[in-house]
C-alpha positions as CSV (number, residue, x, y, z in Angstrom):
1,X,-28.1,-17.5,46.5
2,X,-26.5,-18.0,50.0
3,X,-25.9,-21.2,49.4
4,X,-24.3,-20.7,45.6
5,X,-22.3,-18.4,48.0
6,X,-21.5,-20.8,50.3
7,X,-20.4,-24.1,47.8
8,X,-18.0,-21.3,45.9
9,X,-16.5,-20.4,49.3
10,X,-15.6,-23.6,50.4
11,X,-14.2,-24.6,46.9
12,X,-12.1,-21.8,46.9
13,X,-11.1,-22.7,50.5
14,X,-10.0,-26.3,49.8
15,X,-8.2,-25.1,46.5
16,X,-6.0,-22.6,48.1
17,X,-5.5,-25.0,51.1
18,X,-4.3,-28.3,49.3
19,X,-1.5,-27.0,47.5
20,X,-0.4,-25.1,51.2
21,X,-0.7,-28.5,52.2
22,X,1.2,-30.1,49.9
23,X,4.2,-27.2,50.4
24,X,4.0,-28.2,53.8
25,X,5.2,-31.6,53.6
26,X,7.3,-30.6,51.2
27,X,9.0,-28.3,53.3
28,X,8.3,-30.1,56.8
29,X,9.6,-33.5,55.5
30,X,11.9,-32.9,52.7
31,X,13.5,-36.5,52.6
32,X,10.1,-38.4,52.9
33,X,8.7,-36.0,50.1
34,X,12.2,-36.6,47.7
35,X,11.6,-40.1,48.1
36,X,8.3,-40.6,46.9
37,X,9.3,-38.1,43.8
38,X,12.0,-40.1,43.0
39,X,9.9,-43.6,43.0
40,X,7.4,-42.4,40.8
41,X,9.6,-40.8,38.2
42,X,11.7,-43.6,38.3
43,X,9.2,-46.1,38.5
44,X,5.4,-45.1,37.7
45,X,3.9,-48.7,37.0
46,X,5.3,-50.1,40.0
47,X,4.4,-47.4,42.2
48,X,0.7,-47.9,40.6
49,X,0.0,-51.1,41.1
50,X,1.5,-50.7,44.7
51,X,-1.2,-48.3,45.0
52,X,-3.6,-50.3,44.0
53,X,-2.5,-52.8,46.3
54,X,-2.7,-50.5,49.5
55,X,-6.2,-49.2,48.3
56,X,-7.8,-52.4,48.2
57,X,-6.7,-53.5,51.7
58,X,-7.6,-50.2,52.9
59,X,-10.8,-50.0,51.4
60,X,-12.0,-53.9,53.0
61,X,-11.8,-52.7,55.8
62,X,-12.9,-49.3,55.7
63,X,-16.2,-50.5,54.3
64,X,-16.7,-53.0,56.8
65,X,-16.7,-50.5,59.4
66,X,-18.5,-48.3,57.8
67,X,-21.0,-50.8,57.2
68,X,-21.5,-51.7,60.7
69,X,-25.0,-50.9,62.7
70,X,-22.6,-49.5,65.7
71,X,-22.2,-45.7,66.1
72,X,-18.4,-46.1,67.1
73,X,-17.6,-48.7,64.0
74,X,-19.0,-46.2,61.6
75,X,-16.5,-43.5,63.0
76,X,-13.6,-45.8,63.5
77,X,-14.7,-46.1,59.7
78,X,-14.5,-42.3,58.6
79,X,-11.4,-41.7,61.1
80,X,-9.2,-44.6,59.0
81,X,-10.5,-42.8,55.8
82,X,-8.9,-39.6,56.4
83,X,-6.3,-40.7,57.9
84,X,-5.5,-42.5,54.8
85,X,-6.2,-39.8,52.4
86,X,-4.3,-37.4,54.8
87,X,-1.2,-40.0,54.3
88,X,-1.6,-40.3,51.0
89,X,-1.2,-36.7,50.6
90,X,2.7,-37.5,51.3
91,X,2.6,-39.4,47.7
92,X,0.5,-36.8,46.2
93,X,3.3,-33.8,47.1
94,X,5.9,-36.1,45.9
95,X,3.9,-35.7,42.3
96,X,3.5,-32.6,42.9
97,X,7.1,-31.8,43.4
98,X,8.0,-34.0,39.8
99,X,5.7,-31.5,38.1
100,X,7.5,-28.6,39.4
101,X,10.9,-30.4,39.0
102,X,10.1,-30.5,35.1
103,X,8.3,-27.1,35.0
104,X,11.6,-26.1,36.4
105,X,13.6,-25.7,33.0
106,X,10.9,-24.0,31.3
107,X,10.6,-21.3,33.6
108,X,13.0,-18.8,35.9
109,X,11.6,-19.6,39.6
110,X,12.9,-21.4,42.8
111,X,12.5,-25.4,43.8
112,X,9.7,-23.6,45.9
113,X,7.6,-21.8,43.2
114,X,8.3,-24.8,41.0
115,X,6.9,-26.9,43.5
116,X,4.3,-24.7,44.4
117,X,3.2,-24.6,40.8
118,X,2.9,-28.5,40.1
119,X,0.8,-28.3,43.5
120,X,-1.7,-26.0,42.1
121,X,-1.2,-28.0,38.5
122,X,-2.5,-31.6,40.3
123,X,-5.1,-29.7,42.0
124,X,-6.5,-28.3,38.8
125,X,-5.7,-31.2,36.4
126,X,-8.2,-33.0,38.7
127,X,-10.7,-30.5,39.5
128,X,-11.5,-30.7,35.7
129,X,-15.3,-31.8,35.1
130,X,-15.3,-35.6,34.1
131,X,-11.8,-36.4,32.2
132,X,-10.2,-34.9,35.3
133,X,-12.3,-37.0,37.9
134,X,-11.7,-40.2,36.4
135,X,-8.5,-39.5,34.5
136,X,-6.8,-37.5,36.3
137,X,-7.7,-37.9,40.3
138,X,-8.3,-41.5,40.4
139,X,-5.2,-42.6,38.9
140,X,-3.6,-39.9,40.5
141,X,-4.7,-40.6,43.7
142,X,-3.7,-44.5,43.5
143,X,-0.1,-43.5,42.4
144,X,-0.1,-40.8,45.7
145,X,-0.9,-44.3,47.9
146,X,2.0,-46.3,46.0
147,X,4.4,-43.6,46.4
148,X,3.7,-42.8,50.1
149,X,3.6,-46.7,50.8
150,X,7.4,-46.5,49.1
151,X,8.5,-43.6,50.6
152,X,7.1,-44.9,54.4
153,X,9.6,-48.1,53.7
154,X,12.0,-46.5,52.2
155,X,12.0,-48.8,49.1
156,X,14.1,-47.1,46.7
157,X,14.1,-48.4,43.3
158,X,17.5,-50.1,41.9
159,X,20.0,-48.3,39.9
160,X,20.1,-49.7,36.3
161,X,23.6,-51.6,35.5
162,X,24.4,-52.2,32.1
163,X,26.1,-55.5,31.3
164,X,29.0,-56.3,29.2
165,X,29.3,-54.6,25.6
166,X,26.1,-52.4,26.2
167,X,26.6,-48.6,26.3
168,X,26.0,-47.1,30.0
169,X,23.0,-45.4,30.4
170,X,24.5,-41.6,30.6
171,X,25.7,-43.1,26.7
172,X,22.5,-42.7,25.0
């Protein structure tokens, strides 16, 4: 029973702790966080793939180390690995701060409690047995690393011009 005790504790733990997390960039580094919204709203496939890109070639070398006999390899290994997933939780506020911007018209609350509510939306989309694991957190996740490799750049995407004799795009 302790130990039922113990795995609900901890799970409880981590899901009030991620969205504080996520407020925490939000709030700590509101520019970085803005621009790693605005490349995934404006550009979700590209900040995907870019994702997938920076997975990969973290995840070469991650397993080499990790692979290694050596004691010190192995932890250089595990060290790289959260350190990644701790960056990548830059891209994962800026989705969670796109969720709260488009909560935000349905509801009467602050940036904050929108914010605070897409937080706590991610966390639970993905917590869901199966559909959310692979569905949800996976992709998720991958679009997090894309939009914090963006944001780190500062590669914003391009304003859309219209060319001659086609309506601008606020003339839909």
């Amino acid at each position: 029973m302790a130990d039922i005790s113990a795995i609900f504790f901890i799970l409880l733990t981590i899901g009030i702790a991620f969205p504080a997390m996520l407020t925490a960039w939000w709030l700590l580094f509101p520019l970085l966080i803005a621009r790693s919204q605005t490349r995934v709203e404006k550009t979700p496939w590209q900040t995907f793939w870019m994702g997938l890109v920076i997975v990969i070639a973290l995840s070469i070398p991650i397993l080499i180390l990790v692979s290694l006999p050596f004691g010190l390899a192995k932890f250089l290994g595990w060290i790289l690995l959260g350190a990644s997933l701790a960056l990548s939780s830059i891209g994962s506020a800026g989705l969670a701060g796109l969720i709260g911007a488009r909560l935000s018209p349905h509801g009467n609350f602050s940036a904050l409690g929108g914010f605070v509510r897409g937080a706590v939306i991610l966390e639970l989309a993905a917590f869901f047995p199966l559909i959310g694991w692979l569905f949800v957190w996976i992709p998720m996740l991958v679009i997090a690393f894309g939009a914090t490799g963006f944001a780190l750049i500062n590669w914003m995407p391009r304003e859309k011009t219209a060319r001659v004799g086609e309506p601008l795009p606020t003339q839909a």
